[in-house]
C-alpha positions as CSV (number, residue, x, y, z in Angstrom):
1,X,305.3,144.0,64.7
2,X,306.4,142.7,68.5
3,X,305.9,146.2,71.0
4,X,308.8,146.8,72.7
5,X,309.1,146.3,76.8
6,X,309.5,148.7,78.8
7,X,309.1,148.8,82.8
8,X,307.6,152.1,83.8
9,X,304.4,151.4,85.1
10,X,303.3,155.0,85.3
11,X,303.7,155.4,81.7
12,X,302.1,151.8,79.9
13,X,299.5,149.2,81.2
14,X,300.6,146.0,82.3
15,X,299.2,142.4,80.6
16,X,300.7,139.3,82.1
17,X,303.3,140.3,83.8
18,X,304.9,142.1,81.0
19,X,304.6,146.3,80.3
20,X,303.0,147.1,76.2
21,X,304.3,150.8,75.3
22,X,301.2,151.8,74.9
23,X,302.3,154.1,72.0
24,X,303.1,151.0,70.3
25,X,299.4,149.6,70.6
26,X,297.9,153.0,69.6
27,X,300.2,153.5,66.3
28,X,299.4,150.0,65.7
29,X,295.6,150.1,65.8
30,X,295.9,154.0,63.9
31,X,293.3,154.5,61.3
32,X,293.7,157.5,58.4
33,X,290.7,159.1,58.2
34,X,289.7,162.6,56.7
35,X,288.0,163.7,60.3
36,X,288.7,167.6,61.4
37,X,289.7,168.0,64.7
38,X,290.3,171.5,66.8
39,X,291.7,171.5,70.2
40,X,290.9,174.6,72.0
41,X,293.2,175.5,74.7
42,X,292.1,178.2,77.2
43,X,295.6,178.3,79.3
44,X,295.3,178.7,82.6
45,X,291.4,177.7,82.5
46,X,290.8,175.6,85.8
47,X,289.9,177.8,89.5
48,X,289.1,176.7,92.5
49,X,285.9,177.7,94.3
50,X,286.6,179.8,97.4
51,X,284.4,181.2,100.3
52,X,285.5,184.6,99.4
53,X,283.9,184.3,95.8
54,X,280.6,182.4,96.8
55,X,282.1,179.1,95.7
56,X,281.9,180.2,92.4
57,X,284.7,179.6,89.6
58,X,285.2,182.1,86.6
59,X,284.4,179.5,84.2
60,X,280.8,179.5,86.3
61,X,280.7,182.7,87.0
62,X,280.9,183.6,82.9
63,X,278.2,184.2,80.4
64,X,278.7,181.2,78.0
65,X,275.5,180.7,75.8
66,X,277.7,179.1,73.1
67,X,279.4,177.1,75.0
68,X,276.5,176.0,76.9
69,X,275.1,174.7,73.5
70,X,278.0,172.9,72.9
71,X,277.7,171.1,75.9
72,X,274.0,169.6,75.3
73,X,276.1,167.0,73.1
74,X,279.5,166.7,74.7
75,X,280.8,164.6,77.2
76,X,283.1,166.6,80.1
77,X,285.8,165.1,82.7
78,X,289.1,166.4,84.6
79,X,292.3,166.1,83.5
80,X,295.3,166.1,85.4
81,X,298.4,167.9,83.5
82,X,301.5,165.5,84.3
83,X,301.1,163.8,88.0
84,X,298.7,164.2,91.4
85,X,300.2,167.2,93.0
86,X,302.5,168.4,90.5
87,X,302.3,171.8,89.1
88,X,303.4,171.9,85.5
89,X,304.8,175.1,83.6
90,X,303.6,175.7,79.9
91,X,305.3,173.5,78.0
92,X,304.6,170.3,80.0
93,X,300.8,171.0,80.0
94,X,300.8,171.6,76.2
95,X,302.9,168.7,75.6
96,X,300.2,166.5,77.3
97,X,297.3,167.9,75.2
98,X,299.1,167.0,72.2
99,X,299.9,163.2,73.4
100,X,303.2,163.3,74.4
101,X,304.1,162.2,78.3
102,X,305.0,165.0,79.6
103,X,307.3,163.1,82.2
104,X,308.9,161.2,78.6
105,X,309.1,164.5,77.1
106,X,311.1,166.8,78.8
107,X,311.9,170.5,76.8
108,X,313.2,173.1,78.2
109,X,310.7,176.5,78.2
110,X,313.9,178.3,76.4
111,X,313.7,176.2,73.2
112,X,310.0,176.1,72.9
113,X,310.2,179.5,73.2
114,X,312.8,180.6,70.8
115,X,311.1,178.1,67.9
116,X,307.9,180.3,68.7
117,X,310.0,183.5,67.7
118,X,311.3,182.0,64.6
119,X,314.8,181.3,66.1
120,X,315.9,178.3,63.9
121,X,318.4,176.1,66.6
122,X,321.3,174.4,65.5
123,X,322.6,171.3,67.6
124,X,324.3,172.3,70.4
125,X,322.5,175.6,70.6
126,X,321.6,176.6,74.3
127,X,318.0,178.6,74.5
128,X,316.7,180.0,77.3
129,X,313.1,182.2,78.0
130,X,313.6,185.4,79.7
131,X,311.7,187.9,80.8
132,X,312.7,192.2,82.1
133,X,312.3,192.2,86.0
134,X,312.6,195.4,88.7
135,X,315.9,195.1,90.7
136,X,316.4,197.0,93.9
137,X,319.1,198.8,95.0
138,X,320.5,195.7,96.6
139,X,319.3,193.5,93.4
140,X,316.7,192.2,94.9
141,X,313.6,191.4,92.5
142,X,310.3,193.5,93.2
143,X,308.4,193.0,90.2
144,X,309.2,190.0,88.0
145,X,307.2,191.5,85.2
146,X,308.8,195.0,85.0
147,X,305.3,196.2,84.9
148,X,304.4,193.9,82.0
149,X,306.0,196.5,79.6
150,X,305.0,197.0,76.5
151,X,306.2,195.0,73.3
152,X,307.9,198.4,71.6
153,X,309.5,198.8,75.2
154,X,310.7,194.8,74.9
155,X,312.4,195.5,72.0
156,X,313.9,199.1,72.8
157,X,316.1,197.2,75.5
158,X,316.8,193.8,73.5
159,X,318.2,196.1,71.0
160,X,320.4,197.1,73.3
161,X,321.4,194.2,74.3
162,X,321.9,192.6,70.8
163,X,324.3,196.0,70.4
164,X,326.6,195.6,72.9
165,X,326.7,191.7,73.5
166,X,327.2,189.8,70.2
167,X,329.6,187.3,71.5
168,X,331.0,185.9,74.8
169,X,334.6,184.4,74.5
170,X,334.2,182.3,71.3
171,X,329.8,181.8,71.9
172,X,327.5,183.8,69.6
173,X,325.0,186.0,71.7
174,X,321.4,185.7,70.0
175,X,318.7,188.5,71.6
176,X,315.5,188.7,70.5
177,X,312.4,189.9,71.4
178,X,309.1,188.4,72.4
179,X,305.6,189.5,73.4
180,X,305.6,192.2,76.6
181,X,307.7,192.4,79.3
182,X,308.8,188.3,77.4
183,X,312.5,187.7,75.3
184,X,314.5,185.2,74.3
185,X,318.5,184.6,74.7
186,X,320.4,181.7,72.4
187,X,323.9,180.9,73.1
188,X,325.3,179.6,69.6
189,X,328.9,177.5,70.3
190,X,331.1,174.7,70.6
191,X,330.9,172.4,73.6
192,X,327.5,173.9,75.1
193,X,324.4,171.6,76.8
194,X,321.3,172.2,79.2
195,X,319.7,171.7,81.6
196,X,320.5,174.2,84.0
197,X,318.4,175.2,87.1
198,X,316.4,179.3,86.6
199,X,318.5,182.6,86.5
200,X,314.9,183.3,89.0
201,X,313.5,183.1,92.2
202,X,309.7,182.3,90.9
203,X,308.5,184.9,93.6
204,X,309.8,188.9,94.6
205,X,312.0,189.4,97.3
206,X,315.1,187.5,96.5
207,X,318.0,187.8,94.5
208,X,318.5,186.4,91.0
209,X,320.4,183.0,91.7
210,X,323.1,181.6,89.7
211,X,322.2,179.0,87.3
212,X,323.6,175.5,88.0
213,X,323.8,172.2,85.8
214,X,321.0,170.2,86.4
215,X,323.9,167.3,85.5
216,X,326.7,168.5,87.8
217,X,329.2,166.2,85.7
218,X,328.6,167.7,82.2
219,X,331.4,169.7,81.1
220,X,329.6,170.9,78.5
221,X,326.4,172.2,81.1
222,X,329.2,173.7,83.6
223,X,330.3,175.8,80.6
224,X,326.6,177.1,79.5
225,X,326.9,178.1,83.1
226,X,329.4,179.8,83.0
227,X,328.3,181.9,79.8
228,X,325.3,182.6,81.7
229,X,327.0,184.3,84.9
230,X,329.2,186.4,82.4
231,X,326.2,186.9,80.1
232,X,324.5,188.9,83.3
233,X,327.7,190.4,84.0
234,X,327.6,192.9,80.8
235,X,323.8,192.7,80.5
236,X,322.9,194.2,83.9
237,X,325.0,197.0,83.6
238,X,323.2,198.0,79.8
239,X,320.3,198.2,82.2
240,X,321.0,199.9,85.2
241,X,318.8,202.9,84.7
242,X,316.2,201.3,83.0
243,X,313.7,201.6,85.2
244,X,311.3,199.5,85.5
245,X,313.0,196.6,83.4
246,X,316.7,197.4,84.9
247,X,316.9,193.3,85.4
248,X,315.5,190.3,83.5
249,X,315.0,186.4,84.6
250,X,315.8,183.1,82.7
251,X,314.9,180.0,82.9
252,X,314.3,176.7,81.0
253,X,317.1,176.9,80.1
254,X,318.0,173.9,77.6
255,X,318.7,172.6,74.4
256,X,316.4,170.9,71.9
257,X,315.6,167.2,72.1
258,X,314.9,164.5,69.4
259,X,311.2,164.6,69.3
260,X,309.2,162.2,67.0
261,X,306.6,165.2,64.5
262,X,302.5,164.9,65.6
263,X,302.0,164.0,61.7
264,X,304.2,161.1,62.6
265,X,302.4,159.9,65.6
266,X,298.8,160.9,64.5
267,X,298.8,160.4,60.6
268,X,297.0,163.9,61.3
269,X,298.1,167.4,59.0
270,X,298.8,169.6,62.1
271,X,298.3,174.1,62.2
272,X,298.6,175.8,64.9
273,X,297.1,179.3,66.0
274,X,298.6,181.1,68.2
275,X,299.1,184.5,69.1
276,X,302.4,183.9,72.0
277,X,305.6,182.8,70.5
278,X,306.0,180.2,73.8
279,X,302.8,177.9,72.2
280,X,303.9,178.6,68.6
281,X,307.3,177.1,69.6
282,X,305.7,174.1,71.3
283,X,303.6,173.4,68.2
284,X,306.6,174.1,65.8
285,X,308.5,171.4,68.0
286,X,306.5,168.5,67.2
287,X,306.0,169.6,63.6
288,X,303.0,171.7,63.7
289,X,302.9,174.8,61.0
290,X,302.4,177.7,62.6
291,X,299.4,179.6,60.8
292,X,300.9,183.2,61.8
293,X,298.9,186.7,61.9
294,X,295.4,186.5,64.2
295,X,296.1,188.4,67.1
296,X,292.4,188.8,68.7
297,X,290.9,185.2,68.9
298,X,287.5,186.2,66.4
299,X,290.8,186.6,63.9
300,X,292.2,183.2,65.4
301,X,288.8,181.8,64.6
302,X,288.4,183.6,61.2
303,X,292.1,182.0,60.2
304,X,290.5,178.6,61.4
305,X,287.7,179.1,58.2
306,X,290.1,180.2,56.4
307,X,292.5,176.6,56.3
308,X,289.8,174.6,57.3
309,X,290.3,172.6,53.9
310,X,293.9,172.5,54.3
311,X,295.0,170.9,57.4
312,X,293.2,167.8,59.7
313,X,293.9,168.9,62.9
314,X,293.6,172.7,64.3
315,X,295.9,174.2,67.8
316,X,294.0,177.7,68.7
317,X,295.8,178.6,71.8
318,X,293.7,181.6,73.8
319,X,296.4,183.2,76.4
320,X,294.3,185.3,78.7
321,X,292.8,183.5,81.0
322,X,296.1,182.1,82.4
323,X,297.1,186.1,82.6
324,X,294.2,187.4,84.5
325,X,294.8,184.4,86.9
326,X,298.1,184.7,87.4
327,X,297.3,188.5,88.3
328,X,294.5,187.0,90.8
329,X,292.3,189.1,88.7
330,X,288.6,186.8,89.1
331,X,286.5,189.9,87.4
332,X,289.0,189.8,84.3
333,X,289.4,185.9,84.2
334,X,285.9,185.9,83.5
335,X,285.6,188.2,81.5
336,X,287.8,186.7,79.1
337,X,286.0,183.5,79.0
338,X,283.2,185.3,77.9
339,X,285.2,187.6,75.1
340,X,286.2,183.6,73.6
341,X,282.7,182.8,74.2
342,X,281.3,185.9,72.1
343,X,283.4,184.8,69.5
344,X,282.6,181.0,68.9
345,X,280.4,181.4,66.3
346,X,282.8,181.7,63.9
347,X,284.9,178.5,64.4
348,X,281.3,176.8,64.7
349,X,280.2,177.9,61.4
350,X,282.3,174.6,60.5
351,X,282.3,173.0,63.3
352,X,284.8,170.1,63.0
353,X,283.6,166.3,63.9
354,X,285.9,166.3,66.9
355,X,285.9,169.4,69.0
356,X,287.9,169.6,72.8
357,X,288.1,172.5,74.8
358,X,290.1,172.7,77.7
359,X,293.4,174.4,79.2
360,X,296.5,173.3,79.4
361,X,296.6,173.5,83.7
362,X,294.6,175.4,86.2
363,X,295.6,179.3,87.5
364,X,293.3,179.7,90.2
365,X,293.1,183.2,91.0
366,X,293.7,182.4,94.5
367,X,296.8,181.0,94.0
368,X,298.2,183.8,91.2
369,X,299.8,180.8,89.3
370,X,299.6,177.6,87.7
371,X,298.5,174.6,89.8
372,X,298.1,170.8,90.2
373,X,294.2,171.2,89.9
374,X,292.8,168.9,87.6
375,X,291.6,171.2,84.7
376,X,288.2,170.6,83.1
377,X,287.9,169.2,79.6
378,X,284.8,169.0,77.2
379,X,284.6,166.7,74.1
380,X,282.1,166.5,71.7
381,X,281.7,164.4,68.3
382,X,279.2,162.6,66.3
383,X,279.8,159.8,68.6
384,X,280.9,161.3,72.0
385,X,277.5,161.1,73.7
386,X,276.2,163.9,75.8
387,X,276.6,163.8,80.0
388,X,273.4,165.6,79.7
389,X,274.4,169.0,81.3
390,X,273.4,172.6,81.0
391,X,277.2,174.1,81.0
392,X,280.9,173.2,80.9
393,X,282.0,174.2,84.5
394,X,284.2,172.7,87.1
395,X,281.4,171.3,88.8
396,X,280.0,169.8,85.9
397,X,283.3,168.5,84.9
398,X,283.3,166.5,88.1
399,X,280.4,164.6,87.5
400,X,281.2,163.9,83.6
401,X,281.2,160.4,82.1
402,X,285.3,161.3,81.1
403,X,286.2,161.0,84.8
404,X,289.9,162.1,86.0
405,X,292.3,160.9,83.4
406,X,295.9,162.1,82.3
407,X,296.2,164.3,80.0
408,X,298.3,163.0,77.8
409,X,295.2,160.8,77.3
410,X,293.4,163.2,75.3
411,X,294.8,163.1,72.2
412,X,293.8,159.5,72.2
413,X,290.2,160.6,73.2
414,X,290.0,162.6,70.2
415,X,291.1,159.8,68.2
416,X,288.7,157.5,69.0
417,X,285.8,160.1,68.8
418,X,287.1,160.6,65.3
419,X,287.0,156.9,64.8
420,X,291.2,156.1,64.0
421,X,291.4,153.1,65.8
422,X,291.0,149.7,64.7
423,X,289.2,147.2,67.4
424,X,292.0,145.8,69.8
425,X,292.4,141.6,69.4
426,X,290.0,139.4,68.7
């Protein structure tokens, strides 16, 4: 089959003048096999060492034992999420991990996350992530957590919400609940398209700005727009003295794209478990069953067991260490590595022939967010080799036989540790 041409040259290699779509080349040389994978996503896992904490990283500052036996027979290397200096949300970062260039493959944080709560979107369906914020006086966000309320709060005010504002002009208003201070809102009508720009300022002390199309000739974007401005128009008033969470945010907002299933790309049977709707959404999106129930990450491991037999290729998402460094929290960061840690036992009592852990960006606790850090990665298969170090650590990442790569590379790492690929020419 002749590859198709493209001209890109961030995304495919050149030979001879001409550009090979890489994806092409891999899905030519794909193997089926019967290997198990598991991809092990710490979010948020990469820090930067910093005077005021000795140089140390959590990930070095944690007791790992199990991971440091792990590491005797891996390989480890830095990955960077979607560019140098660019600082990718959630979706972009998972999207990666799973293959898919994250710069080809552009979804909206609003659709990922109302797959992840079950929300089944119809073409032309408009989705956007939200989240309860404290408003000022003036309406000037102070918290853009509300407090990280709880779930029961969550759903106290989306019910609320779902009471009062079931349609706007002829659009269906669907409200639902999330995880925390975290909801969803999916505008259901004719003549209705993303992207728009955030319903947030990304920090405190601003206003909630009005969204914008991202395409300022699409009718169809100037009228999600619209809906949005009249949408906050009867919400904020529902919440006016609901203190903490008398605002909310949105952003990605978006509707879903055409997006070719990982079972398609891979010839691998995908599960996914996760606890967040956001990373249940992005593994429903490219056809991933979600394997629902685990809420603690023994149970997540425990589930693992439990399929082992039924699927090729495992998702275990592990959210905390992104939340403890977006709160700039180093003790609790930490600590959560070594609560996954503790619990690695289980998943290794069947171990799988290809095993990566990584996350999907950094959250450096000095920074209180995601970053453009490369994150560290650690591989390890039959095959993969051992870099010979004691632990899986930033610093040992750096001197790894894996290098810096992209990270939409590591799929394809996985692959070939799993032996799927045929030899390349002659």
């Amino acid at each position: 089959m002749a590859p198709e041409w493209h001209s890109t040259p961030c995304q495919f290699a050149d030979f001879d003048n001409f550009i090979m779509n890489l994806d092409t080349l891999y899905s030519e040389l794909t193997l089926k096999t019967k290997t198990k994978m598991v991809l092990l996503v710490l979010d948020g896992l990469g820090d930067i060492a910093t005077k005021e904490r000795n140089y140390v990283t959590p990930l070095e500052a944690a007791t790992t034992p199990y991971l440091d036996a792990i590491t005797q027979d891996a390989v480890q290397g830095r990955m960077i999420p979607v560019a140098p200096g660019i600082t990718p949300g959630s979706g972009p970062g998972h999207l990666a991990l799973f293959g898919y260039d994250p710069l080809e493959f552009q979804v909206g944080r609003g659709v990922i996350e109302a797959l992840g709560l079950g929300i089944e979107l119809k073409a032309g369906d408009v989705a956007a992530r939200a989240n309860f914020c404290t408003l000022d006086k003036k309406g000037i966000v102070t918290d853009r957590r509300a407090g990280r309320i709880d779930t029961a709060v969550c759903e106290e005010l989306c019910a609320v919400l779902s009471k009062k504002i079931k349609k706007i002009g002829d659009t269906e208003v669907i409200i639902k609940a999330g995880k925390g201070h975290r909801f969803v809102v999916v505008f259901r009508g004719k003549g209705l398209e993303g992207p728009l720009t955030d319903a947030d300022p990304h920090h405190e002390g601003a206003p909630i700005p009005a969204v914008k199309p991202v395409d300022s000739k699409s009718a169809k974007a100037k009228k999600a727009a619209k809906l949005i401005v009249d949408f906050y128009a009867e919400a904020l008033p529902l919440l006016a003295k609901k203190h903490p969470a008398n605002g909310f945010l949105m952003r990605g907002i978006a509707h879903q794209p055409e997006i070719a299933t990982f079972e398609e790309r891979y010839l691998l049977k995908p599960a996914c478990i996760a606890v967040y709707p956001m990373y249940k959404g992005l593994a429903q999106l490219v056809g991933m069953t979600k394997l629902e129930g685990p809420q603690t990450i023994a149970d997540q491991f425990q589930r693992y067991l439990d399929e082992y037999d039924n699927y090729d290729y495992f998702f275990i998402h592990y959210k905390y260490t992104d939340m403890y460094g977006e709160d700039g929290n180093f003790e609790a960061k930490t600590k959560a590595i070594e609560e996954l840690d503790a619990a690695l036992p289980i998943l290794l009592q069947k171990k799988p022939e290809v095993l990566s852990i990584t996350g999907d960006h950094s959250t450096p606790c000095a920074v209180k967010g995601h970053s453009w850090h490369a994150q560290p990665v650690l591989l390890t298969s039959p095959i993969s080799g051992s870099d010979k170090l004691d632990r899986f650590t930033e610093t040992g990442a750096n001197l790894g036989s894996l290098g810096v790569f992209e990270a939409k590379f590591l799929m394809r790492q996985m692959q070939a540790n799993a032996r799927m690929f045929d030899k390349f020419g002659a």
